[in-house]
C-alpha angles and dihedrals in degrees: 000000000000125000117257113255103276086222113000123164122292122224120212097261129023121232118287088191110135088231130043117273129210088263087051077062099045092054103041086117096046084053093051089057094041088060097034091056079053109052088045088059084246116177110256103222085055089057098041081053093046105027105028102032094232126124115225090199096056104030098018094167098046090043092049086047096043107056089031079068103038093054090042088055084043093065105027080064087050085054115033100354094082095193086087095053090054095257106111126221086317 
């Protein structure tokens, strides 16, 4: 199996999908530092700058949106996702 990208390239949204997709795969690790920043009570807009590549300042609604979907799709993996938990797709 190979390792996630450690920073690969954000799309707007992240998947809806109601299983992982193979982009779900490529961004685990960017899933594991958007709940991390959280957990750690990090400024979003730091994290949309650092982890999503997108600067609040410049683009303040897609960065908002952006990261809003992205950790929603975090933690709907932890939950439901099952890649983050170490299982696998099934």
């Amino acid at each position: 199996m190979h390792s996630p990208p450690l920073d690969p390239d954000v799309a707007d949204l992240a998947p809806t999908e109601p299983a992982p997709t193979p982009y779900d795969v490529r961004h685990v690790v960017t899933y594991i530092r958007l709940l991390q920043a959280e957990g750690e009570g990090a400024d979003w807009q730091e994290v949309a700058r650092i982890v999503l590549h997108i600067d609040p300042e410049r683009e303040p609604a897609r960065a908002r949106t952006t990261y809003q979907s992205h950790l929603a799709r975090a933690k709907w993996m932890t939950e439901q996702g099952r890649i983050l938990r170490g299982s696998g797709s099934n």
